[in-house]
C-alpha positions as CSV (number, residue, x, y, z in Angstrom):
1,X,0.0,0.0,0.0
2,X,1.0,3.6,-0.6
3,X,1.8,5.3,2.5
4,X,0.1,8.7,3.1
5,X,1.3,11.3,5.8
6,X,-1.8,12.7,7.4
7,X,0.2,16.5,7.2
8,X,2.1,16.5,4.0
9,X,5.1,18.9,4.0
10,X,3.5,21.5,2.2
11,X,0.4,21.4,4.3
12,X,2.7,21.5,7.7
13,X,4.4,24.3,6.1
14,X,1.0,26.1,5.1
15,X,0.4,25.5,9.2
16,X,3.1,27.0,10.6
17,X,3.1,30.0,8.5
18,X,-0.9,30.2,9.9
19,X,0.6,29.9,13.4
20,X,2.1,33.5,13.1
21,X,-1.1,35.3,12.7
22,X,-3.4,33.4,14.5
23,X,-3.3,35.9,17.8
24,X,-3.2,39.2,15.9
25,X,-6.2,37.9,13.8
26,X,-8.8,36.5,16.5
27,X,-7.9,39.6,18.8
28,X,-10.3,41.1,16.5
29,X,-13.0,38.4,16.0
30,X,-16.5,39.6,17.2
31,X,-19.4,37.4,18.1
32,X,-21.0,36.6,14.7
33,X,-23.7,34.1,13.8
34,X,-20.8,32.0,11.7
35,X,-22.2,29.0,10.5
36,X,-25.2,30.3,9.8
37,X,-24.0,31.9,6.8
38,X,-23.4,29.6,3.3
39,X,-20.2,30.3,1.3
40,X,-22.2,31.4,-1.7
41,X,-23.8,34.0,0.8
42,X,-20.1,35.1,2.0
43,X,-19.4,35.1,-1.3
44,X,-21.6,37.4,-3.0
45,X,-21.5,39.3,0.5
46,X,-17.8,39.8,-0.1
47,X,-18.0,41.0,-3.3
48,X,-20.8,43.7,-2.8
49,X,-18.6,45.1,-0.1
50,X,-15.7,45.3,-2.4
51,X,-17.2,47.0,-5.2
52,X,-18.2,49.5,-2.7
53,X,-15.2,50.1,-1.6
54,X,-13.9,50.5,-5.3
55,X,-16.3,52.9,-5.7
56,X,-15.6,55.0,-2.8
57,X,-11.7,55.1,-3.7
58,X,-12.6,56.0,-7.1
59,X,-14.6,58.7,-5.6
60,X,-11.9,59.3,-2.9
61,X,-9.0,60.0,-5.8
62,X,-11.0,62.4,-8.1
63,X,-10.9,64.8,-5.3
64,X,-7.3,64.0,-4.4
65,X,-6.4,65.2,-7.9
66,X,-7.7,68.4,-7.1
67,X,-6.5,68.4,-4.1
68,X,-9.7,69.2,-2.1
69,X,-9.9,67.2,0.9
70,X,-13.0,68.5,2.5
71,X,-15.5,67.7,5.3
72,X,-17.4,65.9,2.2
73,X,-14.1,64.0,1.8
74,X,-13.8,62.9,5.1
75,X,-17.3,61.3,5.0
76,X,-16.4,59.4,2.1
77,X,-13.3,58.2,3.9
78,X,-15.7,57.1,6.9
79,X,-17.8,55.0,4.7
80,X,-14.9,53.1,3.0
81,X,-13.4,52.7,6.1
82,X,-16.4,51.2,8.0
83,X,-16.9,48.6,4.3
84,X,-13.3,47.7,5.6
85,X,-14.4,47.0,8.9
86,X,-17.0,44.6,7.3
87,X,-15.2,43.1,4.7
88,X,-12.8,42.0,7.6
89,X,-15.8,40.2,9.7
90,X,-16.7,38.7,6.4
91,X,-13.4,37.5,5.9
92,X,-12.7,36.0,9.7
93,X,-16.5,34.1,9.2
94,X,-14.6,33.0,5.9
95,X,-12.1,31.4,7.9
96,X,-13.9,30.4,10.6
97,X,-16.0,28.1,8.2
98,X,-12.7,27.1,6.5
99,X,-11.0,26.3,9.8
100,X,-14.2,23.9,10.4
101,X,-14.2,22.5,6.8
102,X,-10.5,21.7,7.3
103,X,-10.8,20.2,11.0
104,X,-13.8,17.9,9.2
105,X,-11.2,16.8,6.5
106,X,-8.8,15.8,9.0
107,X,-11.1,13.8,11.1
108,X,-12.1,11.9,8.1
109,X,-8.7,11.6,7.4
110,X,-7.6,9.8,11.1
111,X,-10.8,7.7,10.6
112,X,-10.0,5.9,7.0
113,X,-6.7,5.6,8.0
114,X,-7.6,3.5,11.2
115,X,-10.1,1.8,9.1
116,X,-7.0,0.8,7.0
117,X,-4.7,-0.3,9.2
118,X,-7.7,-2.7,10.7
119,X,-8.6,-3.9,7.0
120,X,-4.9,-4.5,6.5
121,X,-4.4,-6.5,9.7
122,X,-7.7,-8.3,8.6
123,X,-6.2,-8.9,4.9
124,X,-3.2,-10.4,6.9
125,X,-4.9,-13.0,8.8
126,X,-7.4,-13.9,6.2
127,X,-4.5,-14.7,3.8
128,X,-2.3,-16.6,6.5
129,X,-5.4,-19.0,6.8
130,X,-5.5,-19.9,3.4
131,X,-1.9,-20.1,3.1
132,X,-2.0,-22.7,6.3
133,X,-5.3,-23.8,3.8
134,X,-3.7,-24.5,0.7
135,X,-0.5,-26.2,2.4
136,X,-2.3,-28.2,4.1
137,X,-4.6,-29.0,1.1
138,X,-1.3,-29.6,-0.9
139,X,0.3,-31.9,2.0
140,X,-2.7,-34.4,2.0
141,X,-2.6,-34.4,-1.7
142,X,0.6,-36.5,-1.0
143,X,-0.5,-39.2,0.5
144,X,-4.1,-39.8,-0.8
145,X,-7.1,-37.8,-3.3
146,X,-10.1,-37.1,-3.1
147,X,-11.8,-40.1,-4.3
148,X,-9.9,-42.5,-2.1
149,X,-10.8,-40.5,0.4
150,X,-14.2,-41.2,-0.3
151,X,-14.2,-45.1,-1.5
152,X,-12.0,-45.6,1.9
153,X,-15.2,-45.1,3.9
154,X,-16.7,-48.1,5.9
155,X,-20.0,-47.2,5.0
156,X,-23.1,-45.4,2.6
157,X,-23.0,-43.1,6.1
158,X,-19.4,-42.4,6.1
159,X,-19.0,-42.1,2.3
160,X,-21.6,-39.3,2.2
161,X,-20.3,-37.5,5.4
162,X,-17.4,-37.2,3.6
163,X,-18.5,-35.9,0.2
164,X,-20.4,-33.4,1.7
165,X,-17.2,-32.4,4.0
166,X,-15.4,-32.0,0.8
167,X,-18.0,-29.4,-0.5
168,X,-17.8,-27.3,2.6
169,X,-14.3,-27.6,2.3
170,X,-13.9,-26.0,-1.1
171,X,-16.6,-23.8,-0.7
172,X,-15.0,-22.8,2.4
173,X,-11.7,-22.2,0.5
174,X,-13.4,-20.6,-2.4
175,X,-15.6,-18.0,0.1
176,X,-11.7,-17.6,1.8
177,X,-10.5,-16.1,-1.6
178,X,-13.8,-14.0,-2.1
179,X,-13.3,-12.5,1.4
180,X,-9.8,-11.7,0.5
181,X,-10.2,-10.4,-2.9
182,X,-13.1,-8.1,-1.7
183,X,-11.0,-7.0,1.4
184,X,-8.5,-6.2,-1.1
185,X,-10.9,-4.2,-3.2
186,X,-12.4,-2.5,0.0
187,X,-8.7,-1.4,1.0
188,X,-7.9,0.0,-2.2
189,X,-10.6,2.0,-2.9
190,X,-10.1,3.6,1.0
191,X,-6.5,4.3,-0.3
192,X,-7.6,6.2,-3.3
193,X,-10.3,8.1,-0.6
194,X,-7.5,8.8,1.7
195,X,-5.4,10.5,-1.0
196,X,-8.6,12.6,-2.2
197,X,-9.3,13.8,1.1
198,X,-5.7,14.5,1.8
199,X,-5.3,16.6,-1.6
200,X,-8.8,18.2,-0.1
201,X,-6.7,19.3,3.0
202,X,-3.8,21.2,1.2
203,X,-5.8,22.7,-1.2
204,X,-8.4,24.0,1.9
205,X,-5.2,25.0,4.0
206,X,-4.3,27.1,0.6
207,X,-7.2,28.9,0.2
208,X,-7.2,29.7,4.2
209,X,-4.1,30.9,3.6
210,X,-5.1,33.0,0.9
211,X,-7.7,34.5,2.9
212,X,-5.4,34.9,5.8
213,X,-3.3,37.0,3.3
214,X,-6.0,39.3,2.3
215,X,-6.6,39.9,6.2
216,X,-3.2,41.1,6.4
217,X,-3.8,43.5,3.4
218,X,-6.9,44.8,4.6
219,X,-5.7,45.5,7.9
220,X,-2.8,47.4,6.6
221,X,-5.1,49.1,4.4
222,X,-7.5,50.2,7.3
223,X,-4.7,51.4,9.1
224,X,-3.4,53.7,6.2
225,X,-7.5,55.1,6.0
226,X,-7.3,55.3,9.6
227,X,-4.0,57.5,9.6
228,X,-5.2,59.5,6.4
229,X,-8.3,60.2,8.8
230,X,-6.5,61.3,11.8
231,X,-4.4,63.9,9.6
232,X,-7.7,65.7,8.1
233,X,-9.4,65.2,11.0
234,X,-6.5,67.4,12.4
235,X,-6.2,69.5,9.6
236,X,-10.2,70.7,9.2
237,X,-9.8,71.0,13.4
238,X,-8.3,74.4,12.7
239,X,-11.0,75.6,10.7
240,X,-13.8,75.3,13.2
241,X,-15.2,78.9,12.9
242,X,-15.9,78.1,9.3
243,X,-16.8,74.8,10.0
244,X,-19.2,75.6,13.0
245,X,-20.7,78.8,10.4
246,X,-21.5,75.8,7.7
247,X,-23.1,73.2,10.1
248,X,-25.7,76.6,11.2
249,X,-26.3,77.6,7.3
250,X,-27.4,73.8,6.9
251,X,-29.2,73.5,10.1
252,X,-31.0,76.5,8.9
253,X,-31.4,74.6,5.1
254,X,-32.3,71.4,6.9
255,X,-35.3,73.5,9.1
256,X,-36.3,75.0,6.1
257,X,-36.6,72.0,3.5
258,X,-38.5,70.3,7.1
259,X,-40.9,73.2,7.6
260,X,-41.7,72.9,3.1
261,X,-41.8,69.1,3.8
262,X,-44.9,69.6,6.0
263,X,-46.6,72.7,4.4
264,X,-46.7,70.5,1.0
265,X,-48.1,67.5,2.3
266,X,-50.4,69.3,4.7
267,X,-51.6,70.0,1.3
268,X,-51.7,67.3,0.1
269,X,-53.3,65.2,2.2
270,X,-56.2,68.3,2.2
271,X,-56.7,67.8,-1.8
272,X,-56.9,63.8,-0.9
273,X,-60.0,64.3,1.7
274,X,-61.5,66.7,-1.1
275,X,-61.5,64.1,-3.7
276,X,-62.6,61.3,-1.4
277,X,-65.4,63.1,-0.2
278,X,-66.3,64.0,-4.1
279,X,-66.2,60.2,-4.6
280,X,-68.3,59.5,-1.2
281,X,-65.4,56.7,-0.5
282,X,-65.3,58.0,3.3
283,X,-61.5,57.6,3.6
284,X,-58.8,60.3,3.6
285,X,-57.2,58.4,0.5
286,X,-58.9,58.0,-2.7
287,X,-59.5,53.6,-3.6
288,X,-56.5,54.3,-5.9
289,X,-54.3,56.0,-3.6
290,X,-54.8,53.4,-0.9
291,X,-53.7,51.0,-3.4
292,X,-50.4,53.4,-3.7
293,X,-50.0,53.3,0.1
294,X,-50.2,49.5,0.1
295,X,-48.1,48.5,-2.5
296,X,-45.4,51.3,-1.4
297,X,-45.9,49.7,2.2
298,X,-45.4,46.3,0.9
299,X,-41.8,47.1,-0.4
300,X,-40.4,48.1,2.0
301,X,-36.6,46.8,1.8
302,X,-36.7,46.3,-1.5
303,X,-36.9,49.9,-3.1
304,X,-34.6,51.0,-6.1
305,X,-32.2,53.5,-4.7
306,X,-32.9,57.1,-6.0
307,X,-29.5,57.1,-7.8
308,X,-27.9,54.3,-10.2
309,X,-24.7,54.5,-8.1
310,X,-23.4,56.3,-4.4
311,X,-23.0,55.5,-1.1
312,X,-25.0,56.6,2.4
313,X,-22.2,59.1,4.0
314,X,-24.6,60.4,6.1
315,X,-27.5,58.2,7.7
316,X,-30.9,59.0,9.6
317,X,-31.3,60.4,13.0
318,X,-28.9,61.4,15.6
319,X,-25.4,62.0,14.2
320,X,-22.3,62.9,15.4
321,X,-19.9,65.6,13.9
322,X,-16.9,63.6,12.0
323,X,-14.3,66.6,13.2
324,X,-15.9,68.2,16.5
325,X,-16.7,66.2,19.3
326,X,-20.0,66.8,21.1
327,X,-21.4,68.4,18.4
328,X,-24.2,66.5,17.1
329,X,-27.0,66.8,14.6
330,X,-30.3,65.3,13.2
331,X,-30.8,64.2,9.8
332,X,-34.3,64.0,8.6
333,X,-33.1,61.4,5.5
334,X,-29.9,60.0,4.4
335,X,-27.0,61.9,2.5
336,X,-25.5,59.7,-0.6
337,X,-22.1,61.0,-2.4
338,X,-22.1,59.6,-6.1
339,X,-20.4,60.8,-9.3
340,X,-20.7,64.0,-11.4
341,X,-24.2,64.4,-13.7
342,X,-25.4,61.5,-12.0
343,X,-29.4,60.7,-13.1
344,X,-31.6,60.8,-10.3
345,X,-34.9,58.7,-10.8
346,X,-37.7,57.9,-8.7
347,X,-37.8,55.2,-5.8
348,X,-41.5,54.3,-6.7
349,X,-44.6,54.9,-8.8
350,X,-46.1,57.9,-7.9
351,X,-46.9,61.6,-9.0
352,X,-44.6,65.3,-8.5
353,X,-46.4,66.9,-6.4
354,X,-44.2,70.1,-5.4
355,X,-40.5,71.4,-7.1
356,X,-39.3,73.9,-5.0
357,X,-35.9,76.0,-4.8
358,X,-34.4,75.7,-1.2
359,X,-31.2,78.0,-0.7
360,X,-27.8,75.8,-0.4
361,X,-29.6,72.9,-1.4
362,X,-30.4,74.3,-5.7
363,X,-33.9,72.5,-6.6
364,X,-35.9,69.6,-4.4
365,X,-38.7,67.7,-6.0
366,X,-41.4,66.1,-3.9
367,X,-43.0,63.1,-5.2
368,X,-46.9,61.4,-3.4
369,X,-47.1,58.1,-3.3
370,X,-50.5,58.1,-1.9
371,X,-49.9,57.8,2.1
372,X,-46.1,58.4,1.3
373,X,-43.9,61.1,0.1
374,X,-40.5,60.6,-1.2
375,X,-38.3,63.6,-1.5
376,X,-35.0,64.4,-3.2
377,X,-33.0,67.5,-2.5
378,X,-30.2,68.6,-4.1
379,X,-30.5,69.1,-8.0
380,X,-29.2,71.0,-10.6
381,X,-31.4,70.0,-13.6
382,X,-35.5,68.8,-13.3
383,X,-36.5,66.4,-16.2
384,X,-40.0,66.7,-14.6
385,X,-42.5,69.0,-14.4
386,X,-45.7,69.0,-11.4
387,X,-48.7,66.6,-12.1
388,X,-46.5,64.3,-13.9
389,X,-47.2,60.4,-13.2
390,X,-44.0,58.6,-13.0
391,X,-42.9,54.9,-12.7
392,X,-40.1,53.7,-10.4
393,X,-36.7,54.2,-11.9
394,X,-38.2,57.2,-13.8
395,X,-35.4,60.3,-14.2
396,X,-36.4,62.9,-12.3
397,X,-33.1,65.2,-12.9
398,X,-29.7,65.1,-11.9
399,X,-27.5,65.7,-9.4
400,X,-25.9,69.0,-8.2
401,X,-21.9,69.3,-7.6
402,X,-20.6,71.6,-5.2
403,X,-17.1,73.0,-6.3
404,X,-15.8,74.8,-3.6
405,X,-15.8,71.1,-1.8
406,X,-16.2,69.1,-5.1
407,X,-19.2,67.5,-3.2
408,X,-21.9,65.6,-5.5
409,X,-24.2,64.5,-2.8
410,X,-28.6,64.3,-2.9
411,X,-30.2,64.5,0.4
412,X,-33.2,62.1,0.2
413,X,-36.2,61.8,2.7
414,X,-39.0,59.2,3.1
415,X,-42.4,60.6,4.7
416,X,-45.3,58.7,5.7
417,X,-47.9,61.7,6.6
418,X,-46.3,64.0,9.1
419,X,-44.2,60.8,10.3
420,X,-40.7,60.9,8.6
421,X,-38.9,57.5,7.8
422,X,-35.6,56.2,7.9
423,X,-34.7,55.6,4.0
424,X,-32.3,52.7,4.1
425,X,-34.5,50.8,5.9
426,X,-36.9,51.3,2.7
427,X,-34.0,51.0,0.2
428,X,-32.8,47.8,-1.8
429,X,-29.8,46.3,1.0
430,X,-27.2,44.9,-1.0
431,X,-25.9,43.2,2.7
């Protein structure tokens, strides 16, 4: 038989290179749901992130060129350093499944070769008893055959005895040389499992390897982001008059675009009872706008985002200043950074109610979706005009860019009423 080391050289090689990182790496393992996740899921996962981060670096070295590192800048910077963070978790669950792929290998390893070594020592004795068999077989040969051994007999009784002693005999001996031939067989075809599994196990310690190596890059790479951060952070520190006269003027944009918000879909929702009560329905919503409200309400999660390509710098709610601490804010929608002349199109059927001009935020367009109202400020071109009945993905205008901070961003808001809505829990989730 060919002999098979459980931990070929490369393999033992592959381990002790492992060995180096293995503190540095789960000093940084949070609890995650591992096995819950399928490779294909880590996968696709994994790539998402990626192109994300792509995307933000691309977005990240047009301003470089022109050497405008800005508050918008820093933002970005955020973002691709928090898809870092997750690409990381995403590759330690990698390896955490690898880790228990690889132990699974190895214990099916130890097993068929113990189950080898005891159909070897099996094979042994089986063929030392025919060998003892056949000799002695070939000794009494010498002295006498078969048919002697039967006309010999005293009697029918003895004679008969005999014969059918004789058949056991050989098929004894024949079942002997099935036994051994199928052991044989058996043994083989373990062998040939063995060195499957065993080629399984280097080529699983290679890829764990890989993915150990692409932990070691993105951790390098989060540390350069993290440094580049601390630097502007420093940098835009010494700017805070003009910094802390921005964050007012937009407070004062933000309060303004709100207080629009309202007035328009106080409106609204006034020209809805009107026509229900013209149609003696006895709801606020006409039958067709209820239908609008449903099937709005029904995607949630899974609505096209208002722009072909960008990413969420800014999210809903509370947030923090990136450069002052203790200085926090509210943001009535999300803030997404994409490229220059972007198309912005609409999130869901549904009809412009309102285009309005808000100062420091160029043109906002307001579109009802019955009980909903999505809003997108921050345009420099309408491709719509009010009354207009629009399908989701519909362009609606495009995008407006900033120069003095080379900022394309559109501030978009979800409203249901007077209730406003957190937009990426409404938005497609790519992970």
């Amino acid at each position: 038989m060919t002999r098979i080391k459980k931990h070929p050289l490369k393999y033992q090689a592959l381990m002790k290179r492992q060995s180096k990182y293995i503190f540095l790496f789960f000093g940084i393992l949070l609890t995650f749901s591992v096995f819950s996740q399928t490779k294909e899921e880590l996968k696709k996962k994994k790539s998402t992130i990626e192109k994300e981060i792509n995307y933000t670096t691309n977005l990240l070295n047009k301003t470089k060129e022109k050497k405008r590192k800005s508050l918008s800048y820093l933002r970005v910077l955020n973002k691709q350093i928090g898809n870092k963070e997750i690409l990381l978790k995403t590759l330690n669950i990698e390896i955490n499944l690898l880790i228990k792929q690889i132990r699974k290998t190895e214990r099916t390893i130890t097993e068929t070769q113990q189950s080898i070594i005891d159909e070897q020592q099996e094979l042994i004795v089986l063929k030392k008893e025919y060998a003892k068999m056949i000799y002695a077989c070939f000794k009494e040969k010498g002295t006498r055959n078969e048919l002697i051994f039967i006309i010999s007999s005293k009697d029918f009784n003895q004679a008969y005895k005999r014969i059918v002693y004789l058949k056991q005999y050989a098929s004894f001996r024949k079942n002997q040389v099935n036994k051994i031939n199928e052991s044989q067989k058996n043994l083989n075809i373990k062998e040939g499992l063995l060195i499957k599994k065993n080629n399984q196990l280097i080529l699983e310690s290679d890829v764990k390897m890989n993915l150990i190596n692409e932990k070691i890059k993105e951790l390098n790479s989060i540390s350069d982001s993290k440094q580049e951060k601390q630097t502007l952070v420093r940098n835009l520190g010494k700017s805070e008059k003009v910094f802390k006269k921005q964050l007012r003027s937009k407070q004062e944009t933000a309060k303004i675009l709100d207080e629009e918000i309202r007035k328009i879909i106080a409106e609204e929702i006034r020209k809805a009872r009107l026509e229900a009560e013209k149609k003696n329905t006895g709801f606020a919503l006409t039958p067709e706008a209820m239908a609008l409200s449903s099937d709005f309400n029904n995607n949630k999660g899974k609505l096209p985002w208002p722009l072909h390509k960008g990413v969420i710098v800014q999210g809903y709610g509370k947030q923090k200043h990136t450069v002052f601490a203790g200085v926090e804010t509210f943001n009535n929608g999300i803030d997404i950074v994409t490229d220059e002349n972007m198309n912005i199109r609409a999130v869901f059927d549904g009809t412009v109610s309102r285009i309005f001009f808000i100062k420091g935020e160029v043109k906002a367009i307001l579109l009802n979706h019955g009980e909903y109202f999505s809003v997108y400020s921050g345009l420099k071109e309408v491709s719509v005009k009010v009354g207009d009945k629009l399908l989701a993905k519909d362009k609606i205008g495009v995008v407006f860019t900033q120069e003095t901070e080379l900022k394309t961003e559109l501030h978009f808001e979800i409203w249901k009423g007077y209730d406003k809505q957190d937009p990426s829990e409404w938005l497609f989730k790519a992970y």
